[in-house]
N, C-alpha and C positions, 0 to 999 in steps of 0.2 A: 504381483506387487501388493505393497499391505502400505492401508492408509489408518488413519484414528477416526471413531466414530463413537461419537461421543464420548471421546477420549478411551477409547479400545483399539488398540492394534489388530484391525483384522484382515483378510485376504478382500482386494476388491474385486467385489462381481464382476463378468465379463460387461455386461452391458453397461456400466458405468467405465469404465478401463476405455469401452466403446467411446463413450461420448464426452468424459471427462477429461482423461486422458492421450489421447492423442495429438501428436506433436504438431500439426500439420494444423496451419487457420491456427495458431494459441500466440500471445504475445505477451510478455511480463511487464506489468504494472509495477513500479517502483512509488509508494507513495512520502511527502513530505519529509524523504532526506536530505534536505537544509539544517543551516546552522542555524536557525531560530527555531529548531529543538535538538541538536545534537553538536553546535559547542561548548567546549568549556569553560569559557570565560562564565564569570559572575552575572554580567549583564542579558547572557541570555533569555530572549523575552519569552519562551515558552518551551522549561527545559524538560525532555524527558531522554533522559541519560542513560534509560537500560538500551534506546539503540543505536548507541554504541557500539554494542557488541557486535551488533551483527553490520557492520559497514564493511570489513574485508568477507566476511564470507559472503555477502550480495556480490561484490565488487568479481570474485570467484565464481559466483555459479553466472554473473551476465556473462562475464566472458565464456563461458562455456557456452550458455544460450546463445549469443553474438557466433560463434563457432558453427553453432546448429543452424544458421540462416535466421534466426526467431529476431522477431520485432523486439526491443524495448522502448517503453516510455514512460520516462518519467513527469511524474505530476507535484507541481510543487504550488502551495496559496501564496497568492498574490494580493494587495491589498491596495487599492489608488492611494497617494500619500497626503491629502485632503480629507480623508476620514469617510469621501462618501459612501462607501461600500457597509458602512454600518453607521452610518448619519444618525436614519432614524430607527431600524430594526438590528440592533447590536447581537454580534452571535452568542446565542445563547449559555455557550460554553464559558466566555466572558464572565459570564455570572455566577453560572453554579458552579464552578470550577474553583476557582481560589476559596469558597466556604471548607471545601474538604483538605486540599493540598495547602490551604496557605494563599499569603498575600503574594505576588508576582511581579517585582517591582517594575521588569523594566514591559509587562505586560502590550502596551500601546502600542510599540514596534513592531507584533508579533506581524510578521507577512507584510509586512511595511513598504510601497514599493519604494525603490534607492537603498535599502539599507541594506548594510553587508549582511545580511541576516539572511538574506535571500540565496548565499553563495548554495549549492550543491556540496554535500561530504562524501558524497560516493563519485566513483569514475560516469560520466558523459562523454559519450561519444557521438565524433560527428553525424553518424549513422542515426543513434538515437533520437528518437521526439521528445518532444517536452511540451509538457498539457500545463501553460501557466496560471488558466486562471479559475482555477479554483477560490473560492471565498464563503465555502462553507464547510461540512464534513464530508460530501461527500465527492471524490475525484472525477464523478458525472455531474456535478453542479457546482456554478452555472459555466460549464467548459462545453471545448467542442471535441469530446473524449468521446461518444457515440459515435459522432461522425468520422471521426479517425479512424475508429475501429470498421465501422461498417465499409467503407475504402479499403481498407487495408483486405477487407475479407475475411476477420480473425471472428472466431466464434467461440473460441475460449482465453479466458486470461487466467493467469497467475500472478494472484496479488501478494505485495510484501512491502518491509516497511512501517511505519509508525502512524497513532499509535494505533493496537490491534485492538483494542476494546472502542477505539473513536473512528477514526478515521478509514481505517481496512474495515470493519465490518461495517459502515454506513455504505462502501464504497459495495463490499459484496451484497448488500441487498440492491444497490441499484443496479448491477450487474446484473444479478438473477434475475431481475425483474423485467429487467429487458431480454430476456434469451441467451444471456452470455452464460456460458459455466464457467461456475469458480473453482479455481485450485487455492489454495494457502499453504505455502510451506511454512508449517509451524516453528522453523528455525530459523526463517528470515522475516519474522516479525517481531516487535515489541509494544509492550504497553503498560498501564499499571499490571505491576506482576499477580497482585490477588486477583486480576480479571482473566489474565490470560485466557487459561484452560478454560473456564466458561465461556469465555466468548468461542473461543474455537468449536466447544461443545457445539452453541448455536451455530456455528456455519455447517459444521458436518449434518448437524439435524435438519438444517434446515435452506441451506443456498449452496453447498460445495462439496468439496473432498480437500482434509487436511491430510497433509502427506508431509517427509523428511524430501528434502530439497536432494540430496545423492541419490537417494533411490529413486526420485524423481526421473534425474536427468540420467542414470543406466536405464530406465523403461524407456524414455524417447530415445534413447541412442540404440535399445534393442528395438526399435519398430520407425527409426527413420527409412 
């Protein structure tokens, strides 16, 4: 099997194939596919539109993982709808964020709890978990996503999902950092698109193995 390393397609080593790869203890991470970044209404408080693309083919390879016995869970932020969750330490993205993209109008809502913003755009299934409360970037903070995982017995994740320069790479360093190995299929995530490749770069360099999502799941199904 061949993954990107540093954005190079190359043959991966046995002992990474070992440790990274193997279907057995891995669970897929779905992070912040809600509609408060992926509808298309105007009022969306926090849009980012290229993940889009990829909401039927996650929807396609869970079910395959769903198929292989494999955990999913999804993580989606959740905000009290009193404001306290950033009262007095506002998330920093709040800030530097609309200087570069733009003013955000309906921005306040973003993670809102009650608001339709919250809905889910990809399929949930009863099976599935869901890590509500995230309220920062990373889908280990402040959630009880370690705990679940240590329970469950999963030792590796495969993260996907939005966006890949914020939220998937904040999430793959907290994962590495805790012992988890990271997978990333480079085609079920999005982000600002001049970041992509580089952020990916840094996960291969440095917390993961970037891989195509089909080639993926034919090496777990040859080594179930």
């Amino acid at each position: 099997m061949q993954a990107y390393f540093d954005n190079v397609r190359k043959e991966v080593p046995p002992q990474i194939r070992e440790v990274f790869l193997d279907p057995r203890d891995t669970a897929v991470i779905t992070i912040d596919m809600h509609d408060g970044h992926l509808s298309e209404d105007p009022a969306c408080p926090c849009p980012s539109p290229r993940g889009r693309e990829i909401v039927e083919p996650l929807n396609r390879f869970m079910a395959e993982c769903r198929a292989l016995g494999m955990p999913i869970i999804h993580v989606r932020s959740t905000l009290r709808k009193d404001g306290a969750d950033e009262k007095l330490y506002p998330s920093a993205w709040r800030m530097v964020f609309p200087v570069t993209v733009g003013e955000i109008p309906n921005i306040a809502e973003h993670a809102l709890e009650g608001t339709r913003w919250n809905k889910m755009a990809i399929d949930v299934h009863d099976e599935d978990y869901m890590v509500t409360t995230k309220k920062r970037l990373s889908a280990f903070y402040p959630t009880d996503m370690e705990l679940l995982l240590r329970n469950l017995g999963i030792r590796r994740v495969v993260l996907t999902g939005c966006m890949t320069d914020c939220c998937v790479i904040n999430t793959a360093f907290d994962a590495a950092n805790r012992d988890f190995r990271v997978v990333v299929p480079q085609d079920l995530t999005r982000g600002s698109e001049h970041l992509e490749i580089p952020t990916l770069q840094m996960i291969s360099l440095h917390l993961g193995v970037v891989v195509d999502s089909a080639e993926l799941l034919d090496y777990w199904k040859a080594n179930l």
